[in-house]
Rosetta silent file (secondary structure, phi, psi, omega in degrees, C-alpha in Angstrom):
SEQUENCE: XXXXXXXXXXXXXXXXXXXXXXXXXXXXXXXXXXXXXXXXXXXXXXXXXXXXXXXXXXXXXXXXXXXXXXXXXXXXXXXXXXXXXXXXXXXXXXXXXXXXXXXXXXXXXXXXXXXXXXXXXXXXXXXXXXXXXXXXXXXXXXXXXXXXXXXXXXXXXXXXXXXXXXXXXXXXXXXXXXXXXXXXXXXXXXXXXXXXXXXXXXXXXXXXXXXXXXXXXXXXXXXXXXXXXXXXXXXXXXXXXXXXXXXXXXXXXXXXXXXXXXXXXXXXXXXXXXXXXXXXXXX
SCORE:     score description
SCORE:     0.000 S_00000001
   1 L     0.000   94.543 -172.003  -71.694  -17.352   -6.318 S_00000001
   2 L  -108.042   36.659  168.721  -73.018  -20.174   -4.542 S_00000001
   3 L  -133.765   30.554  169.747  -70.064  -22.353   -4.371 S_00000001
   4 L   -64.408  142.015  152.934  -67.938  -19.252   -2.653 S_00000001
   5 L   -59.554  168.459  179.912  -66.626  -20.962    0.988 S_00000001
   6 L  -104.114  111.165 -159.326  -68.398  -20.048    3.803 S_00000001
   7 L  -110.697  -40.254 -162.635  -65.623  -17.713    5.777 S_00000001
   8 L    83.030 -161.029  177.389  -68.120  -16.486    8.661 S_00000001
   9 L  -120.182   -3.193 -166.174  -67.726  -13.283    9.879 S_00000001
  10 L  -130.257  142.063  147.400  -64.530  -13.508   12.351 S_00000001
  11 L  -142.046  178.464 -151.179  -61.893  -15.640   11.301 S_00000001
  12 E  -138.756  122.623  170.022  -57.711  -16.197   12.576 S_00000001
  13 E  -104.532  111.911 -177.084  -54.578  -15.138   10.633 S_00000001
  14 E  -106.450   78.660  179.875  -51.982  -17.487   11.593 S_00000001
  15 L   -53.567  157.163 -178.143  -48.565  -15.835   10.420 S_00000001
  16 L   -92.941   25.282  177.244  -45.346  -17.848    9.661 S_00000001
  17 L   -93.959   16.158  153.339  -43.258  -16.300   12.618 S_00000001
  18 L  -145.218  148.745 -156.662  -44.665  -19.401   14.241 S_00000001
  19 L   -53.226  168.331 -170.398  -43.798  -22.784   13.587 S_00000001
  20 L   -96.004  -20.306  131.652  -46.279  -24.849   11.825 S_00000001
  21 L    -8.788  -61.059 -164.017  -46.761  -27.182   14.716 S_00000001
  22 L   -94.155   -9.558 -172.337  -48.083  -24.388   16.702 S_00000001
  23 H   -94.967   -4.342  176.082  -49.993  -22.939   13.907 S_00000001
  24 H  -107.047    4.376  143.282  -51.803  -26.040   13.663 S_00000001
  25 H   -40.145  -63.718 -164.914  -52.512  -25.890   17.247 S_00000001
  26 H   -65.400  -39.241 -176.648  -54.008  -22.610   16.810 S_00000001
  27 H   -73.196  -46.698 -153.507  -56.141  -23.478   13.494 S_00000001
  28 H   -78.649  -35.559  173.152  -57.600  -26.997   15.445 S_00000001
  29 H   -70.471  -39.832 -166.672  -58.727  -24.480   18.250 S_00000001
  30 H   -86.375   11.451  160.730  -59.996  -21.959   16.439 S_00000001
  31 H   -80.984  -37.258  158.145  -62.241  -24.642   14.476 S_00000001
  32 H   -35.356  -33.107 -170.826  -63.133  -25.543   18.363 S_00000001
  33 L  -126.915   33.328  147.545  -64.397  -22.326   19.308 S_00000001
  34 L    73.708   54.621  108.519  -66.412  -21.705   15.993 S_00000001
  35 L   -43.447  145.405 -152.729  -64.330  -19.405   14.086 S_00000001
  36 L   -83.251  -39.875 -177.251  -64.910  -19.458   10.243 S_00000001
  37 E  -115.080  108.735 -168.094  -61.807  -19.369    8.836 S_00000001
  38 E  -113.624   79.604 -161.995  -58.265  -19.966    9.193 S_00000001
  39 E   -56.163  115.585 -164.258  -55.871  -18.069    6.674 S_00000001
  40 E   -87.108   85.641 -177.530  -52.417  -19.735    6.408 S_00000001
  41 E   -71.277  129.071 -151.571  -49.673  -16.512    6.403 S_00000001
  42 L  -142.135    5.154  167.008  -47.545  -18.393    4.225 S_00000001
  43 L    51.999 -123.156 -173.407  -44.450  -15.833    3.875 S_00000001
  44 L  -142.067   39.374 -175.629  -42.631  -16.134    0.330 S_00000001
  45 L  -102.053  171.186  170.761  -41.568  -20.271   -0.132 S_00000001
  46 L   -65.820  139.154  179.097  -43.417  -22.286   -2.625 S_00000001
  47 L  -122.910   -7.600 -152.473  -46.878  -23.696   -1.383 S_00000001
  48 L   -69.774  -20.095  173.043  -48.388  -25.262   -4.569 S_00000001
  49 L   -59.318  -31.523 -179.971  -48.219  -28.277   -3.047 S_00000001
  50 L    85.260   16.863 -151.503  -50.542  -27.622   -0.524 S_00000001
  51 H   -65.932  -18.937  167.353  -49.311  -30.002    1.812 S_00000001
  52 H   -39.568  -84.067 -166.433  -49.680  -27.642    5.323 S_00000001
  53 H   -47.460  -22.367  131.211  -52.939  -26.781    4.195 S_00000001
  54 H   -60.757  -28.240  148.940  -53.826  -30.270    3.969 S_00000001
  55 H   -56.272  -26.710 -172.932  -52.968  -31.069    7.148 S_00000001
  56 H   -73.292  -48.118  179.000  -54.849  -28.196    8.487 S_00000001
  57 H   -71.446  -26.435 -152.997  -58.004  -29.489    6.795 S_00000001
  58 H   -92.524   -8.663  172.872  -57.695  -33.254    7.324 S_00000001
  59 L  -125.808   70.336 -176.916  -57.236  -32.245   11.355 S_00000001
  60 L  -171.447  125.175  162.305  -60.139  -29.719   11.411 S_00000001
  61 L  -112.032   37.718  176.127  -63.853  -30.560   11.019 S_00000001
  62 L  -172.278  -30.419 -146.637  -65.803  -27.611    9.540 S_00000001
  63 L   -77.865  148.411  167.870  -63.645  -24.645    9.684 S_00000001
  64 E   -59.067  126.585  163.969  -62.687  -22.875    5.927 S_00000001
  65 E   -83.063   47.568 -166.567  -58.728  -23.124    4.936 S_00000001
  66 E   -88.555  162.869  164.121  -57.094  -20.050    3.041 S_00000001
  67 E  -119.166  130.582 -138.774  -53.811  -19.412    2.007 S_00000001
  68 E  -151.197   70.966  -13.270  -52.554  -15.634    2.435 S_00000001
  69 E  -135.126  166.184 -171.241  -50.975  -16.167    0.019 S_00000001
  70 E   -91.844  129.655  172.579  -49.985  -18.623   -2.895 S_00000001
  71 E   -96.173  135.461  178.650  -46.815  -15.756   -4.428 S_00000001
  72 L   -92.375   13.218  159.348  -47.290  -15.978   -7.889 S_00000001
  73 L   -95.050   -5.336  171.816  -43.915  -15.523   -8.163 S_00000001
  74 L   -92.879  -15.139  179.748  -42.894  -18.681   -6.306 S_00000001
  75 L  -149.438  144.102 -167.323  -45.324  -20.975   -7.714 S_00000001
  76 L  -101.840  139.100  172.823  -46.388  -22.191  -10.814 S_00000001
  77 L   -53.672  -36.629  171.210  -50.294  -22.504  -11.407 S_00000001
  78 H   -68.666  -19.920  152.898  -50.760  -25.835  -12.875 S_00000001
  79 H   -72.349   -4.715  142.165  -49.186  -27.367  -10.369 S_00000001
  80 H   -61.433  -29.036 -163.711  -51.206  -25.390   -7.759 S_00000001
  81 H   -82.509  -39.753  175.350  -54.213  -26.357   -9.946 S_00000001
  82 H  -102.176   28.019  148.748  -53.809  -29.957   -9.190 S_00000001
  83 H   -63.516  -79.145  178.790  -53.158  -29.525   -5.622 S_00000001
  84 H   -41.963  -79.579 -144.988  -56.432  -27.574   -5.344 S_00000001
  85 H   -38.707  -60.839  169.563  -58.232  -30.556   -7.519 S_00000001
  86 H   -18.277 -101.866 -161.239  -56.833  -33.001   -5.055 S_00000001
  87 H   -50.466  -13.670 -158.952  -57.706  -31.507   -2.107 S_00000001
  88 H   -83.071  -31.263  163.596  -61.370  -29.711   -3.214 S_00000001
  89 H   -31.175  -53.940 -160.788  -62.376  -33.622   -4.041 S_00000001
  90 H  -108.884  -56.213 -163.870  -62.020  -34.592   -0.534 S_00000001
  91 H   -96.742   -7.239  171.693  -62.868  -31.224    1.425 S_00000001
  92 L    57.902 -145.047 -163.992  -64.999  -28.909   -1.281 S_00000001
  93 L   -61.097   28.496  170.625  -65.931  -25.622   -0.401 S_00000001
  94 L  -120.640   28.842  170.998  -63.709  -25.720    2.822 S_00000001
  95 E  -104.353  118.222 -166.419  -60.865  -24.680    0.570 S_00000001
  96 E  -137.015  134.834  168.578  -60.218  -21.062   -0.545 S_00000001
  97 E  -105.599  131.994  156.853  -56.945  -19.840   -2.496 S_00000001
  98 E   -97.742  144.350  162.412  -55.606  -16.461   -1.585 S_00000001
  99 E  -143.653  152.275 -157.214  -52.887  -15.284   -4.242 S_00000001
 100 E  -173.754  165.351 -174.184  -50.553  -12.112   -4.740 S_00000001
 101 L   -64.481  -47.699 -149.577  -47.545  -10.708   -6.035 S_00000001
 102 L    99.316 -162.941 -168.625  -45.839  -10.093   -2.851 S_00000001
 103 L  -139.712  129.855  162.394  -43.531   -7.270   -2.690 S_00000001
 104 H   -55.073  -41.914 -172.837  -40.282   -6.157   -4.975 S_00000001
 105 H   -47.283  -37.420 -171.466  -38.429   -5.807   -1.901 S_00000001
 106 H   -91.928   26.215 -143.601  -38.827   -9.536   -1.293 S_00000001
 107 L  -167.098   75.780  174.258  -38.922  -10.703   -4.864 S_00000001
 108 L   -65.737  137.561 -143.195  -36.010  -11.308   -7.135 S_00000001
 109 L   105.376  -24.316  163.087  -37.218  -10.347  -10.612 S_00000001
 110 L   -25.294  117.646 -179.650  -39.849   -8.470   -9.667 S_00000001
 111 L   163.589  117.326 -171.750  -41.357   -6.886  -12.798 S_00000001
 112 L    76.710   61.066 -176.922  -44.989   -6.802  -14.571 S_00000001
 113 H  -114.649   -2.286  139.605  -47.190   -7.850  -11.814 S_00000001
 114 H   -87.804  -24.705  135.325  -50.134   -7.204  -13.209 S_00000001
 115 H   -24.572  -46.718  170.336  -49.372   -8.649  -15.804 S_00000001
 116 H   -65.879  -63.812 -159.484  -48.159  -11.734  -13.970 S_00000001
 117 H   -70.965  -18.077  175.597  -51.082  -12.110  -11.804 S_00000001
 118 H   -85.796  -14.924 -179.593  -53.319  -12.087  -15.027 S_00000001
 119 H   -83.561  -12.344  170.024  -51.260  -14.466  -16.595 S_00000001
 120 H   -82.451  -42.878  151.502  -51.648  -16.285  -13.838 S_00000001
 121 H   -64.891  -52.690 -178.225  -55.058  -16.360  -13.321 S_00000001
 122 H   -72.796   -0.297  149.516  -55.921  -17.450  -16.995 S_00000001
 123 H   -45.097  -53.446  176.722  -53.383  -20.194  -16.086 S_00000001
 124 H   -91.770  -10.264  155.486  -55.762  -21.736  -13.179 S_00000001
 125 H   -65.435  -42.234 -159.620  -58.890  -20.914  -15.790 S_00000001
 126 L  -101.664   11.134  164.348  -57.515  -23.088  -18.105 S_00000001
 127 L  -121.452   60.878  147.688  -56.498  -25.900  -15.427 S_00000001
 128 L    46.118   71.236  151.608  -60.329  -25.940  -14.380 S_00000001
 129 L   -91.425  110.048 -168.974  -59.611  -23.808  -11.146 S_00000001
 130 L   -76.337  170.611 -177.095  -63.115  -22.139  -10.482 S_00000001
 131 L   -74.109  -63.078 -164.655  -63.217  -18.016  -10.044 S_00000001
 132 L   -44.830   -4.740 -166.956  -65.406  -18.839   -6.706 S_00000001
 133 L   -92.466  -31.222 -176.414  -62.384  -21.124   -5.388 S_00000001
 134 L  -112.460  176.893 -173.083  -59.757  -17.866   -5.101 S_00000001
 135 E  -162.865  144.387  172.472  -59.434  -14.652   -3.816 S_00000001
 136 L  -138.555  157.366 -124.925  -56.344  -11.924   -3.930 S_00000001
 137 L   -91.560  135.760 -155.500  -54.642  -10.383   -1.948 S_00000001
 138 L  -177.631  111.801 -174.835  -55.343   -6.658   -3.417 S_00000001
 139 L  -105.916  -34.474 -151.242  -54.822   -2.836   -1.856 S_00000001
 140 L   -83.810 -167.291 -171.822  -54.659   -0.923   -5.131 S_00000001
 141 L  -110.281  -29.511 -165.361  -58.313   -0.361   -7.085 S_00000001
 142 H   -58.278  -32.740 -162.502  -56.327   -2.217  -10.366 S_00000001
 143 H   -92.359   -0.924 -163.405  -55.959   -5.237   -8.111 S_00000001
 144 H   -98.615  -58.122 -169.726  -59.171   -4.602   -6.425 S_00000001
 145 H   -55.743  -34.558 -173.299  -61.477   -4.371  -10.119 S_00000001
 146 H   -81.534  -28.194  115.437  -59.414   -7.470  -11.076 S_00000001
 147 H    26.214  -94.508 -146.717  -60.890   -9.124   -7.721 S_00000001
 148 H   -63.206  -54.874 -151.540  -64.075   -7.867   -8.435 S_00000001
 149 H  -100.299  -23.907 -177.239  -64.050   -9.362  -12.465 S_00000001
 150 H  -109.964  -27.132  175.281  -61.773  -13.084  -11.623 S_00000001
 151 L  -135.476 -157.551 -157.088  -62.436  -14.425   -8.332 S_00000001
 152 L   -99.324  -22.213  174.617  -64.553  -14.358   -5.689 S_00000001
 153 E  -175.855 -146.757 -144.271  -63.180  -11.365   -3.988 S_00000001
 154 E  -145.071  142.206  150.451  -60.300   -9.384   -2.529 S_00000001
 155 L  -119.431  122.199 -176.189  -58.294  -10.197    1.093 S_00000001
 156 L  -128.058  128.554 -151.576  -56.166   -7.103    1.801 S_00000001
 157 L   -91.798  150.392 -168.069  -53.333   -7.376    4.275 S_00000001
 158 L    -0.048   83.381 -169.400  -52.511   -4.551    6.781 S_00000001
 159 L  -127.170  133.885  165.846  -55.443   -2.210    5.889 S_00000001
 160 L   -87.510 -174.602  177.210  -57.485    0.336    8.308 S_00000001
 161 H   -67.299  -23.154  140.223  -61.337    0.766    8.098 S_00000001
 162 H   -12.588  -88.770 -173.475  -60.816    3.378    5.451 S_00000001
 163 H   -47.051  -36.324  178.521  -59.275    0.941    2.915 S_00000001
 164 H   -87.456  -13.797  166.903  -62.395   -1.520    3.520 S_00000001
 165 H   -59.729  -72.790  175.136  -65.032    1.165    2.950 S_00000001
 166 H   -44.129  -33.690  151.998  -63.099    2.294   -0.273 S_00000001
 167 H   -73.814  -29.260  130.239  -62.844   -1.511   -1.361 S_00000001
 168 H   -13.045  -66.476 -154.109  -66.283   -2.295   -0.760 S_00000001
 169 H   -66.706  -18.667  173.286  -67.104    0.670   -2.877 S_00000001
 170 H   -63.565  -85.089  174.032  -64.699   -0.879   -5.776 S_00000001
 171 H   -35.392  -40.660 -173.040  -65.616   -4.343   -5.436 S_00000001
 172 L    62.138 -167.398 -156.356  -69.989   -3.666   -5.603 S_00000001
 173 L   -92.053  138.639  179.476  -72.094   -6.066   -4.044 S_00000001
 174 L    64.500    7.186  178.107  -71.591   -9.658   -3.792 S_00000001
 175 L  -101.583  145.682 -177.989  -67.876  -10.556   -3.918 S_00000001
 176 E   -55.833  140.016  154.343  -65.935  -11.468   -0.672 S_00000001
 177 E  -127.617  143.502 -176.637  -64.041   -8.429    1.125 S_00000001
 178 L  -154.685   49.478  158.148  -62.025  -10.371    4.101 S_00000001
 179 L   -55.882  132.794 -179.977  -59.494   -7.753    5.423 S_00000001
 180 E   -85.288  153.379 -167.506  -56.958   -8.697    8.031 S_00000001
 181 E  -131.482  146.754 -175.376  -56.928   -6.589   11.176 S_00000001
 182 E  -117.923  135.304  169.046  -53.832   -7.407   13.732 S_00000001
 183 E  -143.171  162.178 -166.987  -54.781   -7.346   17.504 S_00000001
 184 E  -135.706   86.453  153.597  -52.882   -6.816   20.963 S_00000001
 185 E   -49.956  127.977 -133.319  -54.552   -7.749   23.996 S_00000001
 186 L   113.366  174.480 -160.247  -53.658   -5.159   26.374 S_00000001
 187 L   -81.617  158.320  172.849  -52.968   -1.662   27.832 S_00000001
 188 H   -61.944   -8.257 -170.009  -51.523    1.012   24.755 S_00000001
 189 H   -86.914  -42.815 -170.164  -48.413    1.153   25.998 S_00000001
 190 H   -65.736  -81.409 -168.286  -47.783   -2.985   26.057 S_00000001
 191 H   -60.596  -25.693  162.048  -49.696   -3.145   22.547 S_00000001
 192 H   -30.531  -50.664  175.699  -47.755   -0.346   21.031 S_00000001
 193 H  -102.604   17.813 -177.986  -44.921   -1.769   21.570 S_00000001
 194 H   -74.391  -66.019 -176.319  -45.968   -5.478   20.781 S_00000001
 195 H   -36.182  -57.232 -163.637  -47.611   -3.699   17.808 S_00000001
 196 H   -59.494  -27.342 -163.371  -44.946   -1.138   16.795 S_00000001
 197 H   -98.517  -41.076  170.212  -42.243   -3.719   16.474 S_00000001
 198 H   -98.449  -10.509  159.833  -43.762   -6.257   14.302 S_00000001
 199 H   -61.670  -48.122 -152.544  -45.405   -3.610   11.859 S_00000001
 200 H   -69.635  -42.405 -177.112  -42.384   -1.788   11.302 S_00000001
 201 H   -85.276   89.534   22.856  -40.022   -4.781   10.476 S_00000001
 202 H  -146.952   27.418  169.655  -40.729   -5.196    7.554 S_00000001
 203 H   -64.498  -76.867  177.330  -44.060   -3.727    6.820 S_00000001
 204 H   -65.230   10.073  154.837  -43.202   -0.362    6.629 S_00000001
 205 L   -98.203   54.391 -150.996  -40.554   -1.053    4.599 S_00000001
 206 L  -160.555   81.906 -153.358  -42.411   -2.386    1.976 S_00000001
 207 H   -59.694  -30.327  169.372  -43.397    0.120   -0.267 S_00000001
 208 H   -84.723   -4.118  147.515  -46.846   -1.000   -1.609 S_00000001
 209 H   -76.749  -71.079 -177.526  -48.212   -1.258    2.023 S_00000001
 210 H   -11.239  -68.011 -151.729  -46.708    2.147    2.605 S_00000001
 211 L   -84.310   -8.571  148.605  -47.983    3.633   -0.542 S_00000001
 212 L   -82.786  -28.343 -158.441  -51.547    2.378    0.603 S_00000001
 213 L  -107.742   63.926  168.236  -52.251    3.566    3.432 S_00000001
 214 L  -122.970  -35.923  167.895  -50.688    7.467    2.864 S_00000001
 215 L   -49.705   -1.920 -162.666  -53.898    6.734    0.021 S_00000001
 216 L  -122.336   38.957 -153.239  -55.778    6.021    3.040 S_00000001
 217 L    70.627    1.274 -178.929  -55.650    9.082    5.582 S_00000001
 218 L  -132.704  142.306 -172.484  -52.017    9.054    6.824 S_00000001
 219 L   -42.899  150.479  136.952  -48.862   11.313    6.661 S_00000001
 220 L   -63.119   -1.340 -169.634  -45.460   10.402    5.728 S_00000001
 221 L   -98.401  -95.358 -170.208  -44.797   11.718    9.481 S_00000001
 222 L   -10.383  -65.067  177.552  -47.342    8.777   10.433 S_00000001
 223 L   -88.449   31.292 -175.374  -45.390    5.624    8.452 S_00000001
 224 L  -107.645  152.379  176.298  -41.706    7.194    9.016 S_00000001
 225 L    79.394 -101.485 -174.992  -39.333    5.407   11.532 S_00000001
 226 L  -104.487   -2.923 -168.889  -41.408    2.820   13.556 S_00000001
 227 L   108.129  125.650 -167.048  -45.173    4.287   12.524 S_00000001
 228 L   -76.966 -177.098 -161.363  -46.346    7.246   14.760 S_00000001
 229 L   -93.761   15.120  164.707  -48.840    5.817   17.445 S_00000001
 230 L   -58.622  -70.112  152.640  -51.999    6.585   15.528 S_00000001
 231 H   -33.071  -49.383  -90.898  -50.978    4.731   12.908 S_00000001
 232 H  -141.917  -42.140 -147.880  -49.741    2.035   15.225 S_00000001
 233 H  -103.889  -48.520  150.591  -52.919    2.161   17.018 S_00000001
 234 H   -21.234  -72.606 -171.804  -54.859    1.160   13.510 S_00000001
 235 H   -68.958  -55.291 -166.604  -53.254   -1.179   12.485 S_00000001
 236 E  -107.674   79.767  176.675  -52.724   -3.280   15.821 S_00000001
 237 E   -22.844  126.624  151.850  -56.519   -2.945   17.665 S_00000001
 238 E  -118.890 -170.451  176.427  -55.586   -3.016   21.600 S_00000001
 239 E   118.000  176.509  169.715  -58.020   -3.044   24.690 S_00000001
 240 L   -46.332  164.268  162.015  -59.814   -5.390   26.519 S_00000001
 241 H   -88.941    2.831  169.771  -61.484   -7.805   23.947 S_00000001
 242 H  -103.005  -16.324  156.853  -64.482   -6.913   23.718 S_00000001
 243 H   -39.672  -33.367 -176.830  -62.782   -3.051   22.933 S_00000001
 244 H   -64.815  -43.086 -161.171  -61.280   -5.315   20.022 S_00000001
 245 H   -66.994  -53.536  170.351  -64.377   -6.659   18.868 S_00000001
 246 H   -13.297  -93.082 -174.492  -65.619   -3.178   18.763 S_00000001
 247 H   -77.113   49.797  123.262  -63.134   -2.216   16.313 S_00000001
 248 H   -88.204  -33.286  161.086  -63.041   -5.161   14.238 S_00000001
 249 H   -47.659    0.889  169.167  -66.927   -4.539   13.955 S_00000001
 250 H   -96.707  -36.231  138.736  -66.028   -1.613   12.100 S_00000001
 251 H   -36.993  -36.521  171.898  -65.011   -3.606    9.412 S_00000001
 252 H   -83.443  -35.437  161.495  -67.443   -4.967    9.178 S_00000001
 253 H   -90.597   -1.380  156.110  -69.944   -2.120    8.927 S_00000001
 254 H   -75.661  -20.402  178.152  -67.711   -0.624    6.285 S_00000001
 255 L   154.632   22.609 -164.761  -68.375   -3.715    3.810 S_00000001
 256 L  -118.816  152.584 -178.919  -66.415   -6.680    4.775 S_00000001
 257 L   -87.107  -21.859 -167.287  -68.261   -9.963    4.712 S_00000001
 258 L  -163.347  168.922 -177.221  -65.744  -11.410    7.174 S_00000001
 259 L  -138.401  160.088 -166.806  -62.311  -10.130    9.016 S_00000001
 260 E  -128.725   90.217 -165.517  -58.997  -12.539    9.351 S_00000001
 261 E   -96.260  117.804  169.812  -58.140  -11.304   12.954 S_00000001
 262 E  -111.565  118.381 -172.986  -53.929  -11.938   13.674 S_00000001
 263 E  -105.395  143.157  166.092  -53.834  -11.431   17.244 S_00000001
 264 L  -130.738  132.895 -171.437  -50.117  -10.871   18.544 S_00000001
 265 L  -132.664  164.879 -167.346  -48.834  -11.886   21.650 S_00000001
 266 L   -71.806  -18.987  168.043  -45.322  -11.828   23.530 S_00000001
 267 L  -158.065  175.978 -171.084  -45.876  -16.249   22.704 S_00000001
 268 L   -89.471   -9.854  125.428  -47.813  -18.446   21.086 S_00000001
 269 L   -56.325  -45.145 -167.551  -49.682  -19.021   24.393 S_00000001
 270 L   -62.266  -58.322 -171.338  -50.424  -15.876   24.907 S_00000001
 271 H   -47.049  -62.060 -162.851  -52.005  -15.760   21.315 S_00000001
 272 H   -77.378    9.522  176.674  -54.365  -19.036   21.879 S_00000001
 273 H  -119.165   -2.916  164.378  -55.649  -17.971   25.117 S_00000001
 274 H  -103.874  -30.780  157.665  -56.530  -14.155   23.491 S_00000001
 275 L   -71.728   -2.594  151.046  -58.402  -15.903   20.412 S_00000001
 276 L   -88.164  -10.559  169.236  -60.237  -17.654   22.587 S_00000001
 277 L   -34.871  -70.048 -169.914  -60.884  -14.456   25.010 S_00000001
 278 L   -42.538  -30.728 -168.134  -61.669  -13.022   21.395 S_00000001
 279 L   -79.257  -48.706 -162.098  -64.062  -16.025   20.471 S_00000001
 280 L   -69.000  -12.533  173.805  -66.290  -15.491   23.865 S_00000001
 281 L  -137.898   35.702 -166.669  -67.236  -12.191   22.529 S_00000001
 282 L  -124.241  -41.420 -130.465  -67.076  -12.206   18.689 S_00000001
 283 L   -96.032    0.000    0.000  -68.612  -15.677   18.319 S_00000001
């Protein structure tokens, strides 16, 4: 695919529990300190417009754009289709659409979503959206193969090193794998409870994160209450940063071409001064 973005191998998950003001702080640094990518957590409003993500590109001068994710229940593709045209005109390959169901908990209506997401994809085929331009958000192997056969790959959202070995093996050779890994600069006790507190609300209540990763080595004793600290400990990498780097480099030798690192911090200082910590020894 040689008109797949260029992602890099480290890239920044910028969630919408922080204003977009500061997330465009965070995206103009981490194009600053050579990070490849900067994946737009984009919660469950309509996006088709694109207009964030066009700000984020037109005040950034190299770094890759995704959106994690366009909900295909929130937005209709042809109007997504000429957003992307718009924007791919003036910035090309430094555009990437992530898209996904979502969750029934969040999602009134909820119902057929594979169905949905296929109808949705031959929507953006037939408003000249290329396969190499998207990528979705995919835990399950149905959503993984459908990846693997419509777009350029698969980004899957609170996943351990497990889940990217087994999607690698799904996926074959040549399609993007770009799991996000959440990190907590800090001692276990600090990131535990940094960690523990924004997984559980409302990740583990969310049944198709759940119901991956008990596919994925862990108990119902593991995801019950707040997440035992194993779990906990998985999900949200702590240590020093270059311990972090470690384990995100574990992703990376299970198959992924690139990792979407969401660092969490007690502020939104805290965060930009541990991706760049993060940068001095990933980068």
């Amino acid at each position: 695919m040689a008109n797949v973005a260029n992602l890099g191998t480290f890239g920044v998950f910028l969630s919408p529990h922080r204003d977009d003001a500061t997330r465009k702080l965070h995206a103009v640094a981490a194009d600053k300190l050579g990070y490849g990518t900067a994946w737009l957590g984009t919660g469950r409003a309509s996006i088709s417009d694109l207009a964030f993500v066009e700000d984020i590109l037109a005040s950034t001068e190299r770094i890759t754009v995704a959106t994690a994710i366009v909900n295909v229940w929130a937005d209709e593709p042809e109007a997504l289709a000429e957003s992307y045209h718009r924007l791919a005109g003036r910035y090309g390959k430094r555009l990437l659409l992530g898209i996904g169901v979502g969750h029934p908990e969040s999602v009134t209506g909820y119902h057929s979503p594979y169905d949905t997401l296929v109808g949705f994809l031959d929507r953006l085929d037939a408003a000249g959206v290329p396969e190499e331009a998207r990528v979705l958000a995919a835990l399950g192997d149905r959503v993984l193969k459908l990846a693997r056969d419509r777009t350029a790959g698969a980004h899957p959202y609170l996943v351990p090193v497990a889940h990217t070995r087994h999607a690698r093996s799904v996926l074959g050779a040549g399609k993007i794998l770009a799991p996000e890994q959440k990190v907590v600069v800090g001692s276990p006790e600090e990131a535990r409870e940094i960690g523990r507190a924004f997984i559980r609300e409302p990740y583990l209540g969310l049944r198709n994160y759940v119901n991956n990763l008990l596919r994925h080595g862990y108990t119902e004793a593991d995801v019950a209450g707040g997440g035992s600290d194993r779990l906990i400990d998985d999900l949200a990498l702590h240590g020093t940063p270059e311990e972090i780097a470690k384990g995100l480099r574990s992703h990376v030798d299970a198959g992924a071409d690139h990792v979407a690192v969401q660092v969490i911090g007690r502020s939104a200082e805290i965060e930009a001064e541990n991706h760049r910590q993060l940068a001095e020894v990933l980068l």
